[in-house]
Structure formats: structure tokens, C-alpha cells
C-alpha positions in Angstrom: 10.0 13.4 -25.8 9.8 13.8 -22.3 12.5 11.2 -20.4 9.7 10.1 -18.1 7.5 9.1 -21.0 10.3 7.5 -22.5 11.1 5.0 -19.2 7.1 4.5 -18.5 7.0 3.1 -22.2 10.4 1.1 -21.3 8.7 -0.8 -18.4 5.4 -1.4 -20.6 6.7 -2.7 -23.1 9.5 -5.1 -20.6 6.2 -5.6 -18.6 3.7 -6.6 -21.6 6.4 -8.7 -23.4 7.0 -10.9 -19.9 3.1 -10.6 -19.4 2.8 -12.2 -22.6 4.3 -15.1 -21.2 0.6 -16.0 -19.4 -1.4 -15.0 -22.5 0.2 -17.6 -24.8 0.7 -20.4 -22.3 -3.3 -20.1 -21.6 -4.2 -19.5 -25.3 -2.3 -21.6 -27.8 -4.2 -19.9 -31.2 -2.0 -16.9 -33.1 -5.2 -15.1 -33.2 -5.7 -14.3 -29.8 -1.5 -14.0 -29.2 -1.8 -11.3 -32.1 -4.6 -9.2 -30.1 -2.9 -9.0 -26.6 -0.3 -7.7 -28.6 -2.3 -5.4 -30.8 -4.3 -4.0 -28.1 -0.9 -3.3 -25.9 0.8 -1.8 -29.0 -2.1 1.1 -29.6 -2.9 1.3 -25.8 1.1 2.5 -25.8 0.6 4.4 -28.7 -2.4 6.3 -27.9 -0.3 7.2 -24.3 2.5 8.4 -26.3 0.9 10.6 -29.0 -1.4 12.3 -26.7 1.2 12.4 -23.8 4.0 13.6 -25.6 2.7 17.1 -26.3 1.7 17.6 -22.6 2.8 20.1 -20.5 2.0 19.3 -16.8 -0.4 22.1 -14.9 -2.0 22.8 -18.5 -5.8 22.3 -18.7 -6.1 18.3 -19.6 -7.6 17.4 -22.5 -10.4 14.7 -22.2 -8.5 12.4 -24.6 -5.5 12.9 -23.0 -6.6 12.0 -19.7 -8.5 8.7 -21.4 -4.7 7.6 -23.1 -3.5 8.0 -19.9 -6.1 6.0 -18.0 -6.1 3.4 -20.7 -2.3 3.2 -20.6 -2.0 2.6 -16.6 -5.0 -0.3 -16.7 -2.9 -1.9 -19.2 0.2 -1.7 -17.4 -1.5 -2.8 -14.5 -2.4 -6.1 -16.4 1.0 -6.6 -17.2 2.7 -5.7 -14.3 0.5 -8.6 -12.3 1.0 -11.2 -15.3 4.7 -10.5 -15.0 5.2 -10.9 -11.7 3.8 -13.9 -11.8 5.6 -15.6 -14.9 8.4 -14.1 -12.3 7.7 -16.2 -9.6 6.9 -19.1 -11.5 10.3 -18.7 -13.6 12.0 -18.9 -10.2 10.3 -22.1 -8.9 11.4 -22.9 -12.4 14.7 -22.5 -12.3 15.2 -24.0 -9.2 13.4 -27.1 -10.5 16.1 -27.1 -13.5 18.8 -26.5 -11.0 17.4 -30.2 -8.6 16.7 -31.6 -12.1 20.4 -31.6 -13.6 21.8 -32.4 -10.0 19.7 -35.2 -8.7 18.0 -36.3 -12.6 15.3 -36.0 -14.1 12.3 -38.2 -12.8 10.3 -40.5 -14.0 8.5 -39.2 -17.0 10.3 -36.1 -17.1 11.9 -34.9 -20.7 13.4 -31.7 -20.0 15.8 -30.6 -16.9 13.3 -27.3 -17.3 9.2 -27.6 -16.4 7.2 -25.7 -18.5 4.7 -23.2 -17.8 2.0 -24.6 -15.9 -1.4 -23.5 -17.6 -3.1 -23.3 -14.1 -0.2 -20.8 -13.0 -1.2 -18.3 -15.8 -4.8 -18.7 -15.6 -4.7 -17.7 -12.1 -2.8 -15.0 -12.8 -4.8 -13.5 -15.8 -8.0 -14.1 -13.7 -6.3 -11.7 -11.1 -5.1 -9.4 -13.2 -8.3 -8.8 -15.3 -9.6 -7.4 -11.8 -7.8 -4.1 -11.3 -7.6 -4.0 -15.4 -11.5 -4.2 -15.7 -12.2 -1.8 -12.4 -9.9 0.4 -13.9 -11.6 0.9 -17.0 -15.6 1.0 -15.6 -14.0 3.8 -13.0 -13.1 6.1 -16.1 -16.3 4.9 -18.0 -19.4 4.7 -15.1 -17.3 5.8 -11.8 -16.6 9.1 -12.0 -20.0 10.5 -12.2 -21.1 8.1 -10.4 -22.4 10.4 -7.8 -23.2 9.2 -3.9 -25.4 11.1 -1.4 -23.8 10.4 1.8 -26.0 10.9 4.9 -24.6 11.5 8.9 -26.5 12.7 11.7 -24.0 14.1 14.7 -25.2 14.8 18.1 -23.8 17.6 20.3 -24.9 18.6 23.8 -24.3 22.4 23.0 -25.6 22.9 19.6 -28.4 25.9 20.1 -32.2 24.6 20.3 -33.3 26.3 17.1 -30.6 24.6 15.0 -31.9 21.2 15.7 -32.4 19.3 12.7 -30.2 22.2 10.9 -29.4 20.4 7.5 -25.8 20.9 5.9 -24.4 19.9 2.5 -21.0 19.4 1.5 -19.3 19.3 -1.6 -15.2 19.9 -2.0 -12.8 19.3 -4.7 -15.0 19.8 -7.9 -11.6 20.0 -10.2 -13.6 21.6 -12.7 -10.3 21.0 -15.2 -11.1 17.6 -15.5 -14.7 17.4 -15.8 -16.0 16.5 -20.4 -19.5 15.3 -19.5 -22.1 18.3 -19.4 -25.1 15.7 -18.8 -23.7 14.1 -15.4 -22.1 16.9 -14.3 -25.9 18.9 -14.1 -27.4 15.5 -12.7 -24.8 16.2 -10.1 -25.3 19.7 -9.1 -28.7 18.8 -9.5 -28.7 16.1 -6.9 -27.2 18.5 -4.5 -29.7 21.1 -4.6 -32.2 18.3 -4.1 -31.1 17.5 -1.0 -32.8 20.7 0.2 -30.4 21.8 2.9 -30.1 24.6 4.7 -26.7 25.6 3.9 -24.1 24.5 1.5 -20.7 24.3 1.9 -17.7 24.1 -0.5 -14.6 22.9 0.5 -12.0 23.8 -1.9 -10.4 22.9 -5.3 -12.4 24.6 -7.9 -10.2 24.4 -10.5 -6.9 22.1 -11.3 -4.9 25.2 -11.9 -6.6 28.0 -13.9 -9.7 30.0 -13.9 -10.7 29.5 -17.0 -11.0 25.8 -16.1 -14.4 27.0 -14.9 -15.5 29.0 -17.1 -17.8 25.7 -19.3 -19.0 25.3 -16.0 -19.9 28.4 -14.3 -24.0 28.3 -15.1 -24.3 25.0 -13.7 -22.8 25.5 -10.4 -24.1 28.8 -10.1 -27.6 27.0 -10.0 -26.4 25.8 -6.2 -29.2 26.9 -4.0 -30.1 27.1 -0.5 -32.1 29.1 2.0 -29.0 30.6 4.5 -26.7 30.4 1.2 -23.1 29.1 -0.5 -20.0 29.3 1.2 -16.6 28.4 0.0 -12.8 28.5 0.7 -9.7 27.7 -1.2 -7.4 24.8 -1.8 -4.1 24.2 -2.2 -5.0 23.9 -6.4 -7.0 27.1 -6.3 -3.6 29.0 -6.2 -1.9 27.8 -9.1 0.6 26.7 -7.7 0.9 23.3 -10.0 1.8 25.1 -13.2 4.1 27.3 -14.9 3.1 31.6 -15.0 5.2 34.2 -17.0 5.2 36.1 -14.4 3.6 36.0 -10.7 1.8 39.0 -11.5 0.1 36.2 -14.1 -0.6 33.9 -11.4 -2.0 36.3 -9.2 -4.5 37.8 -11.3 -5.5 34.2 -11.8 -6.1 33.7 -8.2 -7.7 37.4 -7.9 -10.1 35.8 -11.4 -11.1 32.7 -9.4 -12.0 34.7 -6.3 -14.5 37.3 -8.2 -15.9 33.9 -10.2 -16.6 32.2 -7.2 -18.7 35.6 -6.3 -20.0 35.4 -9.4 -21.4 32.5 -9.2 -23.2 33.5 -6.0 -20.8 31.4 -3.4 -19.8 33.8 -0.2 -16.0 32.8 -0.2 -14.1 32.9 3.4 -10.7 34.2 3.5 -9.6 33.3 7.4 -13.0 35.0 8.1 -16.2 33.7 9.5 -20.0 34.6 9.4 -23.0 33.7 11.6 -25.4 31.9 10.8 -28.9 33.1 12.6 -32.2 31.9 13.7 -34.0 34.0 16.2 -31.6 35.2 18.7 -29.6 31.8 18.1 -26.5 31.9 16.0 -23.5 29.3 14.9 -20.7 30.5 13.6 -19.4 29.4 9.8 -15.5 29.9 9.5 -13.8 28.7 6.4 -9.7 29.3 6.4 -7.0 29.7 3.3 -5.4 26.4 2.5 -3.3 24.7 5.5 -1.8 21.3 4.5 1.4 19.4 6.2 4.4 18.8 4.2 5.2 20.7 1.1 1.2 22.0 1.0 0.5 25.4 1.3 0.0 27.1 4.9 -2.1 30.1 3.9 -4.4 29.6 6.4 -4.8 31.8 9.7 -7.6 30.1 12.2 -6.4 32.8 14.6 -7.4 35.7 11.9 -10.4 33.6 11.4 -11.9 33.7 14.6 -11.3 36.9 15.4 -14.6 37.8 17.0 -15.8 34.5 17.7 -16.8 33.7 21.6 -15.3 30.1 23.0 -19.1 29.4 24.0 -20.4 30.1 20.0 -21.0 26.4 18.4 -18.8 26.3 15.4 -18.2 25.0 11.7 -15.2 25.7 10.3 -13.8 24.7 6.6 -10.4 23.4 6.0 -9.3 22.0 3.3 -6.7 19.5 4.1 -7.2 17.3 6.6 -4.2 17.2 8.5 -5.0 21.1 9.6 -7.5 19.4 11.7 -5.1 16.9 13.1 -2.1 19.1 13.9 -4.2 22.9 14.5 -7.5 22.4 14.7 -8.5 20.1 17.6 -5.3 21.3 20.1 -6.5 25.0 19.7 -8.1 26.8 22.3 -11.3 27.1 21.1 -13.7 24.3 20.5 -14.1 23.6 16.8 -17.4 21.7 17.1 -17.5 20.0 13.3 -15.0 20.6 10.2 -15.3 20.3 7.0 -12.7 19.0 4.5 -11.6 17.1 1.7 -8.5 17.4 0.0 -7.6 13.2 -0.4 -10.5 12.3 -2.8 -10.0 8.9 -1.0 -7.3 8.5 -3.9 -10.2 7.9 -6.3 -9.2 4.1 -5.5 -10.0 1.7 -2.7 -12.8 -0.6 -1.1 -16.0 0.8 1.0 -18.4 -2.1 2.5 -20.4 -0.1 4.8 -20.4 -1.7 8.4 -17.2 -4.2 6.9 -14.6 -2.6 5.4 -13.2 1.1 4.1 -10.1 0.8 2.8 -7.8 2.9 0.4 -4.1 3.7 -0.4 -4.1 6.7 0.5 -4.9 5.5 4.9 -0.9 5.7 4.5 -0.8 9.1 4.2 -3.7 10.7 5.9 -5.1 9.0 9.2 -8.4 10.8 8.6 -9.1 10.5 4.5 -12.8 9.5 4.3 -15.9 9.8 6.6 -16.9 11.3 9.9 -14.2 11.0 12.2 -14.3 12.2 16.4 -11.0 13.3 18.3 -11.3 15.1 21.9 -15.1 15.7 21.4 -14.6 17.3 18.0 -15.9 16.1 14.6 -14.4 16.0 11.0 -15.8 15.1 8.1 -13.6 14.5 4.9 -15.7 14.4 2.3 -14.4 12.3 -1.2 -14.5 15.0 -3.6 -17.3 15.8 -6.3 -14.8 15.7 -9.0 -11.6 13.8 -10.0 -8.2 14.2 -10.7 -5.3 12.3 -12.7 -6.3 9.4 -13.4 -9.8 9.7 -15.0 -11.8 8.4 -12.7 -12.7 6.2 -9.7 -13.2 2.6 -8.5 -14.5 2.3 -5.4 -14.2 6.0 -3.3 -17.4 7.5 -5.4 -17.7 11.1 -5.9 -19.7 12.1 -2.6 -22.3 15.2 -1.7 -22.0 14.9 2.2 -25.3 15.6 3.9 -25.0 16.4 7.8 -27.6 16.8 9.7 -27.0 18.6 13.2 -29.0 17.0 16.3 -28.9 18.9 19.9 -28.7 15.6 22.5 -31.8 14.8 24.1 -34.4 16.5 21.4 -36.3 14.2 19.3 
């Protein structure tokens, strides 16, 4: 058995036995003792069975995924519990500490409190919030599919492309996907959008082609009048699993490249196209994976616009983010909007619109959802279509970005 499913199971169980502290103290019947404890023994069970025989960058089995889901929401729940019997053990012992120095008070019969009942309730009543998010995110959330809507204004953007309509998608993870039905309802809600272009921004696949292959008639139903364009990201390369051989993993790269053709998607290598109306053009460029840190840097904006005037209004698709922060804006051409994805939000956080947007994964990426605006230059990272790891989402839905482009002063 793998040693890191051996010390997750080691904190679950440490963490559902001290948990199980809050349960009992709340209710006093053996009945509902025995479930917590039922329901934590085959949620651990279910983890390790399906787990066990796992080798990471493999195609993920839908049940596999689920134990693993189901396993983190209930050590969630027990991690909150116990860190509350915790603190209140601490308060405890310090009260047994006063109690044998100074005597016990009035009415008191034991140097050590008990648990107070309120303590645990408040703590189960907390801790039944990530648990329960948790598991509607892997039930409802993940399909639960969000048409996003921007309109961005630029003084240079050509007459005829006012109103010029632009769809995003990025990071489908096809690998991950084991609901047919939602999956069309989402490709379907994309084409319904009716924009004029639509752009992919990476992540096909978890690891492997053939991740796709259940998949490829639905998305090659993507429609729209001036076409599909795509680029890679950093799991498009395969670089997350074990080959034979590299000659293996480059055929698999070479596969994903002719599917993606297949399927009727123009894919951009550090290359760009135009996009035309009458005499007026704006120019598309989509770039090879670029990511900070231990990410890939395949891609090469300079090979992209090769060809490309300074005065040409342009899109260009990048995968990661922080290619926008660190390249992208400081270059000497003016990269009007970008497209990316890449974070997926973390699959995890809260959105209020006009209130709050907030998610983990802010500590790692200053720009991880939304429209963003640096030196007169726009971003969008877009959340990601499909999901990855843990089985779902909670709060960062899967998004289709629709951007509509608006020259300043037309109506």
C-alpha cells in the first residue's frame, strides 16, 4: 500500500476518534454513536480499496474519484470537530490545573469540567458546513455550468468588430468527466451563446489522449461563424504521468494535436491568425504553455507574433496566468485582451457578485478569476469547464466566458 495512503488513514482515523468526542457529548443514544462511526469506517474503507490500486497520472476512475471526494469531506468534518474538542481540552485542563490548586467551587464534583454540550454543538454545526458543500460540489456542482457575461471597451478596437462576440472555454479535463447528459447540456449551452468565435484555452485532457476519445463527438459539435481555436496546457503534454519511453509520450502529444484537428478546432502553436471583416482585421494568437515555477515554458510570444504590426488589435491565448503577469503586459507590443485559465479558481471558494470573490488559491495567483486590467491591458481567467482532483466544485462553478468587444464611443 502506498505510504501516503497509509498516513492519510493514520490522521483519519486519530482525527475521527478525537472528532468523536463532539458526536457523543451532543448525542447521548448508542445508535447514533454507532453511525458516526459506521459511516467514518466505510467512508475510510471505500478510500482505501479504490485508492490503493491507483497509480497517479492514470485515467481516474469515476468511483475512484467519488472515494476520494467522500474521504476528504469526512476528514474535513473531523478535522474541525477535533480541533475543537482540542481547544476545549486545553481550557480544560487548565481548569483542572486552578481546580486542584485553589479547590474546587461551590457545586463542583470533579477537579476536571466536562464537555460542555454547547461547545460540541457549535462545533458540529460548523463542521457540517464544509462537510455538506463538499458533498453537493461532487453531486450538483460540477456541472453546474455558469454563462459569464463581460463587455470591455477599447479606444482602438476596429469599427467593424464592434459588438464582436467571443466565447471562452479552458480546462475541459476530459479525464475526469462520467456524466454524458451534462456534459452535452454543457457544450450545448456554449454553442447557444451564438458567438462569433470560440476560444479554448487549454487542458484537454488530464494526461492522455484517449481521455477524449468518449468525448470527441460532443465537443466536436462546437460551432461558430469565424471558427474554434485552441492551444495547449501544461496537462496536454503528459507531463503528470509515467511513459515507457518518450517516444510514447510524444506520440501522445503528436495524438492530441491531430484530435484536436479532428474535432474541427484550429490549434495555435506560438502562431496567430487574423480574424477579418471587410478590410478590418484583429489578430488571434494562442502560445504553447508558459507557467512560473516548475510549469512548463513552451511558449514563444516572440515566434507568435511574428508578422503581427504593434498597431493590429490583439487576442492572444495563454494558458497560465502568470505568463500574462511576468511576459505578457511588459512586452513591447500591446496585448489588447488575453485569454487564460489554468487555476480553476481551485474548484473551491466564495463569489457574491458586487460583495465578495474569494478562493484559496488568491495565494498563489494574483489574477485567478475574472476580468482583470494592468497598464491598459485586459485578462480574463476563465474557471475552467471541467474539474480536476477532487470531484467537483463548491462555489468557483464551471464557467463559459462570454466577451463581448465594444469600440469607445459607439453605441
Amino acid at each position: 500500500m502506498p505510504r501516503f495512503i497509509i498516513v492519510l488513514s493514520i490522521l483519519y482515523i486519530v482525527f475521527a476518534f478525537y472528532g468523536f468526542q463532539a458526536f457523543k457529548t451532543i448525542f447521548k443514544t448508542p445508535i447514533a454513536n454507532a453511525i458516526y462511526g459506521i459511516l467514518f469506517l466505510v467512508a475510510l474503507v471505500f478510500f482505501v480499496i479504490k485508492v490503493a490500486g491507483y497509480t497517479p497520472g492514470d485515467a481516474l476512475q469515476s468511483s475512484t474519484a467519488i472515494a476520494g471526494g467522500v474521504f476528504f469531506a469526512f476528514m474535513i468534518l473531523a478535522l474541525i470537530l477535533g480541533v475543537f474538542m482540542l481547544i476545549e481540552d486545553i481550557v480544560r485542563l487548565f481548569a483542572f490545573g486552578y481546580n486542584k490548586i485553589v479547590g474546587l467551587s461551590e457545586g463542583q464534583n470533579e477537579y476536571l469540567p466536562n464537555r460542555r454540550k454547547f461547545v460540541s454543538a457549535i462545533a458540529l454545526g460548523l463542521a457540517s458546513l464544509p462537510f455538506g458543500a463538499l458533498l453537493y460540489g461532487m453531486y450538483k456542482g460540477k456541472y453546474n455550468y455558469k454563462v459569464l457575461k463581460y463587455q470591455l471597451e477599447f479606444d482602438d478596437l476596429p469599427e467593424a468588430f464592434h459588438g464582436y462576440q467571443i466565447t471562452q472555454i479552458s480546462d475541459v479535463h476530459s479525464g475526469s468527466f462520467d456524466d454524458r447528459n451534462k456534459v452535452a447540456y454543457g457544450i450545448d449551452l456554449v454553442n447557444k451563446q451564438k458567438s462569433d468565435v470560440i476560444l479554448f484555452t487549454g487542458d484537454l485532457v488530464n494526461n492522455k489522449t484517449d481521455e477524449m476519445l468518449p468525448w470527441v463527438d460532443l465537443f466536436s459539435k462546437l460551432e461558430a461563424k469565424d471558427g474554434v481555436y485552441s492551444i495547449l496546457g501544461n496537462h496536454d503534454y503528459g507531463d503528470y504521468t509515467s511513459w515507457e519511453t518518450e517516444a510514447l509520450k510524444n506520440q501522445n502529444l503528436e495524438d492530441l494535436k491531430n484530435l484536436q484537428k479532428q474535432m474541427g478546432f484550429d490549434l495555435l502553436l506560438d502562431e496567430h491568425r487574423f480574424l477579418r471583416k471587410g478590410d478590418a482585421r484583429i489578430a488571434l494568437l494562442g502560445v504553447e504553455n508558459w507557467g512560473r515555477g516548475r510549469f512548463k515554458k513552451a511558449g514563444d510570444l516572440q515566434k507568435a507574433k511574428e508578422g503581427i504590426s504593434k498597431e493590429d488589435f490583439k487576442i492572444l491565448m495563454s494558458h497560465d496566468p502568470s505568463h500574462w503577469e511576468d511576459v505578457v503586459i511588459h512586452d513591447d507590443h500591446h496585448f489588447h485582451l488575453t485569454l487564460s485559465g489554468h487555476t480553476h479558481g481551485m474548484q473551491f471558494g466564495v463569489e457574491i457578485p458586487g460583495w465578495v470573490k474569494w478562493s484559496p488559491v488568491k495565494w498563489r495567483y494574483k489574477y485567478w478569476a475574472g476580468v482583470y486590467e494592468e497598464l491598459g491591458q485586459y485578462i480574463n481567467v476563465n474557471r475552467g469547464f471541467g474539474f480536476i482532483g477532487y470531484p467537483g466544485r463548491v462555489g468557483i462553478w464551471p464557467e463559459i466566458s462570454v466577451i463581448t468587444l465594444k469600440k469607445k464611443g459607439l453605441t
